[in-house]
C-alpha positions in Angstrom: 0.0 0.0 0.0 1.3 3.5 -0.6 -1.3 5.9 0.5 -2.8 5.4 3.9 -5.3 7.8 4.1 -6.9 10.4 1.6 -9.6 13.3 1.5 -10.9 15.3 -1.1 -12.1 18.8 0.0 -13.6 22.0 -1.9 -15.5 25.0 -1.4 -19.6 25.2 -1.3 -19.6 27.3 -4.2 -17.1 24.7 -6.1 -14.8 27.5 -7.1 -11.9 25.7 -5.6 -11.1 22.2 -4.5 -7.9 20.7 -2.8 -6.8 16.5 -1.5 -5.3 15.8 1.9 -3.3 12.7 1.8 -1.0 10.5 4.2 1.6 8.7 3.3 3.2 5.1 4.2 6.3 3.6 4.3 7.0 1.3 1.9 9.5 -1.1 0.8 10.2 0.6 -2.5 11.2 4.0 -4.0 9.4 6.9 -2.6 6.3 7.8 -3.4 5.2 11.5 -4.1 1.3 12.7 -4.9 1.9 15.9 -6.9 -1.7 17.5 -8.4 -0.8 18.9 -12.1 -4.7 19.6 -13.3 -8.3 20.2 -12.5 -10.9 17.8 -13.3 -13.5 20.3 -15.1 -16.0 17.8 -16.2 -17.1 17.9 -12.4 -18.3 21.4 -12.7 -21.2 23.3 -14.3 -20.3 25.8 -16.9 -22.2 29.1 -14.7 -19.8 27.9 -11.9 -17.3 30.4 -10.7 -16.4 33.6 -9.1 -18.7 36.6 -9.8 -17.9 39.9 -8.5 -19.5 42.9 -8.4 -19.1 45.4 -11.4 -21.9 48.1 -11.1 -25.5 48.7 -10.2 -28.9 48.4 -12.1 -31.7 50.9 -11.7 -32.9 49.4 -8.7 -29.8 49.7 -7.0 -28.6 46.0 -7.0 -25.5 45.0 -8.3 -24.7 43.5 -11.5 -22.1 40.1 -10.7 -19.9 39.4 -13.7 -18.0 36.4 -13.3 -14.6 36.7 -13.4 -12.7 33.0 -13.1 -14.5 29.7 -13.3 -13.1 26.1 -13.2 -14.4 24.6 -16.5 -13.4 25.2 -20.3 -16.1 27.8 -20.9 -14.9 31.3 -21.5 -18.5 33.0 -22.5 -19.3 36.2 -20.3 -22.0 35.7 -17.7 -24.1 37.9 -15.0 -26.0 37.6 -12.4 -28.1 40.2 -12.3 -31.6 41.0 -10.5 -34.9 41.9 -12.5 -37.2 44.7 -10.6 -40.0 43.7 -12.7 -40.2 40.2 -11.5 -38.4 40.3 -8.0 -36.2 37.5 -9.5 -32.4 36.9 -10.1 -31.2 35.7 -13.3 -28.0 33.8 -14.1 -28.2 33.6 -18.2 -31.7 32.0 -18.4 -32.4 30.4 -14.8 -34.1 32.5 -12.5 -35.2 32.5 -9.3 -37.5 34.5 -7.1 -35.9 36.0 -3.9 -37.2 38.8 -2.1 -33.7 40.7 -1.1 -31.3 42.8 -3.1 -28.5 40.2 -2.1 -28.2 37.0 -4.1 -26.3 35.4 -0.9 -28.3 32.1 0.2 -30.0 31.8 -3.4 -30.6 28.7 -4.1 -32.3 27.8 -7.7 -32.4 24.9 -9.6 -29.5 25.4 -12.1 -27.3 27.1 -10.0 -27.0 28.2 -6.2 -25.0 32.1 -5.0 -22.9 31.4 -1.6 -20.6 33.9 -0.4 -16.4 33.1 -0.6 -14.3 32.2 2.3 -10.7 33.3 2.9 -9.2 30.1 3.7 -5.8 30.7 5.1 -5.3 27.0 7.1 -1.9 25.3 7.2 -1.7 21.5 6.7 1.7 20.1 7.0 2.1 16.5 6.8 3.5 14.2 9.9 4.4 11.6 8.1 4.4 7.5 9.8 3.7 7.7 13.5 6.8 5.0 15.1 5.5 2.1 16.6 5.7 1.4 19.9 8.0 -1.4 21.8 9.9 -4.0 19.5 11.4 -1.6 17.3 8.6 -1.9 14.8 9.4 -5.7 14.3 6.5 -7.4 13.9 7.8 -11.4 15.3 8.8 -9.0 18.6 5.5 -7.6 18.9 3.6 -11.1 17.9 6.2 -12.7 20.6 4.7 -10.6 23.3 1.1 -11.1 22.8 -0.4 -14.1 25.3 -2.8 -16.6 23.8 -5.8 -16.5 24.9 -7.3 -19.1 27.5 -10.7 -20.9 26.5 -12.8 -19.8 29.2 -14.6 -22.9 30.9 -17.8 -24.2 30.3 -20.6 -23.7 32.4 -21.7 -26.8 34.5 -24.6 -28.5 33.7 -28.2 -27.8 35.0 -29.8 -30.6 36.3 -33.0 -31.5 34.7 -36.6 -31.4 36.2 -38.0 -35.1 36.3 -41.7 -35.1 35.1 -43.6 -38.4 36.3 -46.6 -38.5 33.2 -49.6 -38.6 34.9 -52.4 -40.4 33.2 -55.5 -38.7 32.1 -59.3 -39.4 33.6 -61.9 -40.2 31.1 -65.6 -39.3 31.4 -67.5 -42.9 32.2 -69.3 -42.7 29.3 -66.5 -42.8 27.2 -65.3 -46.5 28.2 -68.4 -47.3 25.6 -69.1 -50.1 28.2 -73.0 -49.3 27.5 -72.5 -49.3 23.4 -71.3 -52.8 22.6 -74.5 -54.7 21.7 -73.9 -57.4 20.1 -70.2 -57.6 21.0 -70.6 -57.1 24.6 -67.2 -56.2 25.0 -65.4 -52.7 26.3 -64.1 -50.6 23.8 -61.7 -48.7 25.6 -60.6 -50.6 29.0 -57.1 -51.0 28.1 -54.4 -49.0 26.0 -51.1 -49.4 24.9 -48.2 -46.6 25.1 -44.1 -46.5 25.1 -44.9 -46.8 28.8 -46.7 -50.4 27.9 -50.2 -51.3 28.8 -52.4 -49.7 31.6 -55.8 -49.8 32.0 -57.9 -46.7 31.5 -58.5 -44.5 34.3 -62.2 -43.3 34.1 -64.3 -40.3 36.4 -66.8 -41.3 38.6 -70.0 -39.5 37.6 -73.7 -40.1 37.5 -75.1 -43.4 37.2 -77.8 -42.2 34.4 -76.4 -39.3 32.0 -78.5 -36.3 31.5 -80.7 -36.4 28.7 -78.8 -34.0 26.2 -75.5 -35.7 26.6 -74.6 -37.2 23.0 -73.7 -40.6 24.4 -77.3 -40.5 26.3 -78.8 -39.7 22.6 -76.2 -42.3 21.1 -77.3 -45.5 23.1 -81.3 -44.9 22.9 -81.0 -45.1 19.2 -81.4 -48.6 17.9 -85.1 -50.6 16.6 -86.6 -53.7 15.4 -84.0 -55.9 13.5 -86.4 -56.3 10.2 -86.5 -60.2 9.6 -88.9 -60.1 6.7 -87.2 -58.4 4.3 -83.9 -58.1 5.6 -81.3 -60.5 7.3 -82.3 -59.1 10.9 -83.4 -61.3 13.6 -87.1 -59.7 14.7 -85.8 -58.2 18.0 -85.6 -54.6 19.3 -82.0 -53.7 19.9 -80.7 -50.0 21.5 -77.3 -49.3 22.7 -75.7 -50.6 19.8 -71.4 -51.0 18.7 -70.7 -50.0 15.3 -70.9 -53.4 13.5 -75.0 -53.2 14.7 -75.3 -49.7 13.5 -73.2 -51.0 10.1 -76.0 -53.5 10.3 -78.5 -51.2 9.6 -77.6 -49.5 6.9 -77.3 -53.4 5.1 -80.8 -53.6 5.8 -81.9 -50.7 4.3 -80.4 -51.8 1.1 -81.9 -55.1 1.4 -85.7 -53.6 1.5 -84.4 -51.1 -1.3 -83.6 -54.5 -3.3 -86.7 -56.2 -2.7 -88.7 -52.9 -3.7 -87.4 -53.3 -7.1 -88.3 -57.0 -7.1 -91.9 -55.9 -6.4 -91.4 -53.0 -9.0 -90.9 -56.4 -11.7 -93.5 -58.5 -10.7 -96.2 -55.8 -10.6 -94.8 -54.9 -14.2 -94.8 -58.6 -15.9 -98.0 -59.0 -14.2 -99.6 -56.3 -16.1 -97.7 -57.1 -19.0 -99.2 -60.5 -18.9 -102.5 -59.0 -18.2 -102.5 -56.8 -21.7 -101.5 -60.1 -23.7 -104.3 -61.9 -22.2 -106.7 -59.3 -22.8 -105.4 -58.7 -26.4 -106.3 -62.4 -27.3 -109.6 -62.6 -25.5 -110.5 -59.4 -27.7 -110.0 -61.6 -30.8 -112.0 -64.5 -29.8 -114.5 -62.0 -29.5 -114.4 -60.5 -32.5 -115.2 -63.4 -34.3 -118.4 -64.8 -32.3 -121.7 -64.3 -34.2 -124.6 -62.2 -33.3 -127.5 -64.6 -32.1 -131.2 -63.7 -33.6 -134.3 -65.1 -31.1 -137.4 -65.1 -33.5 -139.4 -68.1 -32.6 -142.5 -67.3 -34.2 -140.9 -65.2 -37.3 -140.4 -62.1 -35.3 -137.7 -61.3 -31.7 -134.6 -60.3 -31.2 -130.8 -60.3 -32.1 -128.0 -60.0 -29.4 -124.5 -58.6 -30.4 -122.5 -61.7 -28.5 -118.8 -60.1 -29.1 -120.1 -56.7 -27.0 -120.8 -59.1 -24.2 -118.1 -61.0 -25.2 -115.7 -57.4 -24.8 -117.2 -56.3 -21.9 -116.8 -59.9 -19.7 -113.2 -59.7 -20.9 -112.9 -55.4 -19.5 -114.0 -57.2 -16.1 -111.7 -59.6 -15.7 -109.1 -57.4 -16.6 -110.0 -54.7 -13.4 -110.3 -58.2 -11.3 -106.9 -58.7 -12.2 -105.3 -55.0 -12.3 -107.0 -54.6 -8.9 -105.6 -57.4 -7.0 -101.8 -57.3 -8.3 -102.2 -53.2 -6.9 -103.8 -54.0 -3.4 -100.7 -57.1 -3.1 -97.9 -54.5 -4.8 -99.4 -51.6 -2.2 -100.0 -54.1 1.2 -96.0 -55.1 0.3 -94.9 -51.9 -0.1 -97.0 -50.6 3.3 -95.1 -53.6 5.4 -91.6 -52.8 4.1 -92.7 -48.9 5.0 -93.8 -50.4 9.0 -91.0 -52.6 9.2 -88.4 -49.3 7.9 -90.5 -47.1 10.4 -89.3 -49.8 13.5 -86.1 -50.2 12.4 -83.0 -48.0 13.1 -82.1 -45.3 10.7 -78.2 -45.4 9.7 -77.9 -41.8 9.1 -79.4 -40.9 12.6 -77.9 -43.8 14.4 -74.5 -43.2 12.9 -74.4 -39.2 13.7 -75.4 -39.8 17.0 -72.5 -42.6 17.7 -70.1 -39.8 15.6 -71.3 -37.4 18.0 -70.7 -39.3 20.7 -67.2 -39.9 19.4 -66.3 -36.4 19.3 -68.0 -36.1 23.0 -64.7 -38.5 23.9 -62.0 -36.9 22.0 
């Protein structure tokens, strides 16, 4: 490194700039900073000195500049306009309500007043180093390594027994296990191994509103007649029973369509039948009673058509009165039975309850 620290300064107005610089030793030949030129592309061509020359109407003065630090030589003024109260440098101007353009600042150009500067900088060269001599293994030598500070002893640890939690009675599902008869929840397994379940003691009979309450009254008659049920009322029931349900709902939905058929090929069979009877009739002839020249004729096949209309509402009646007493027992023994929507919720509910 040559240089070990450098500054450059200059005036506000920018009419004059200087560097401060220090210098190192170095190994080498010496080093000199000498400044030969200014750097005018940092300036604005208005920038310079302007000095009074004379005074306008008004009684301001006229500034004409006199040195600047850039490449252009054209004459300029800064001069103040009564008319508008404003101060002009070529065409920027700026309102300012004194005779003095000191403090104007516009935006091409700002006025600041000049500064004797008459400070003395000398330079004081390298600072020696202190002991050693300036030889860097001495002053390495006489540093001390540093010690690694100890570690801090280890806290003890706070021992936490788990304690197991309490379940509300109603949870244990003891009173939901028809037909498994077992309990759901007695025992659990854990990293800690098995334990049994610890439950509260609470009421004997939960209140009405409780969802487990709502969970084990729902239940019905098993339907055995068109379903695989066994004829029995049932309540408090586990899931496979409530599962259960729901089969037998699809089993009466089954055997509604099998009524659906046979009350349609029965009337199917019906039409044929009452298509041929039609024909026979058809072709019957009239009958004429005239015993003594004169009586009267009978159409046969009207009789004939209308026998056949009766015996076709005998029929169409009695296949509706068996298709609608079917369908009105599958409705009683649905009614008796247990839903699988509402028995299901209440048992989810009930779950929940338990979580």
């Amino acid at each position: 490194n040559v240089l070990a620290g450098f500054q450059y300064e200059h005036s506000e107005s920018g009419g004059w700039g200087r560097f401060q610089y220090i210098c190192c030793s170095s190994g080498g030949a010496p080093t000199v900073v000498d400044p030969f030129e200014t750097g005018n592309s940092f300036f604005n061509t208005k920038s310079g000195i302007y000095c009074p020359t004379h005074r306008d109407r008004s009684g301001a003065f006229i500034y004409q500049r006199r040195s600047g630090p850039s490449d252009d030589t054209q004459d300029r003024e800064l001069k103040f306009d009564p008319g508008s109260g404003e101060w002009c440098l070529t065409d920027k101007c700026e309102r300012m309500d004194s005779l003095s353009p000191v403090g104007l600042e516009a935006s091409g150009f700002e006025v600041t007043p000049i500064l004797d500067f008459d400070g003395q900088f000398e330079g004081k060269g390298v600072s020696k180093l202190g002991m050693g001599g300036g030889d860097p293994e001495a002053l390495l030598a006489q540093l001390k390594k540093p010690t690694r500070p100890k570690p801090p002893k280890m806290p003890k640890l706070e021992v936490f027994e788990p304690e197991q939690p309490e379940y509300a009675k109603e949870c244990k599902f003891d009173q939901l296990n028809y037909p498994s008869k077992t309990e759901l929840w007695e025992k659990m397994s854990d990293s800690q191994g098995e334990h049994e379940l610890s439950y509260a003691v609470g009421e004997e009979e939960l209140p009405e509103g409780n969802p487990c309450a709502v969970a084990a009254s729902a239940g019905g008659i098993f339907d055995n007649v068109w379903a695989d049920g066994d004829g029995k009322a049932h309540d408090h029931l586990d899931y496979s029973a409530i599962f259960g349900c729901s089969s037998r709902d699809i089993y009466r939905d089954m055997a509604a369509s099998t009524i659906d058929l046979t009350h349609s090929m029965v009337h199917h069979g019906i039409d044929i039948v009452q298509s041929v009877f039609d024909m026979g009739c058809v072709a019957t002839p009239n009958m004429l009673v005239a015993p003594m020249g004169t009586g009267a004729g009978y159409e046969i096949k009207d009789v004939c058509s209308r026998a056949a209309d009766v015996g076709r509402t005998l029929f169409e009646v009695s296949k509706d009165i068996w298709a609608e007493g079917m369908y009105f027992d599958m409705g009683v023994k649905d009614f008796n039975d247990c839903n699988p929507i509402q028995t299901g919720f209440a048992r989810l509910f009930c779950d929940i309850h338990c979580v």
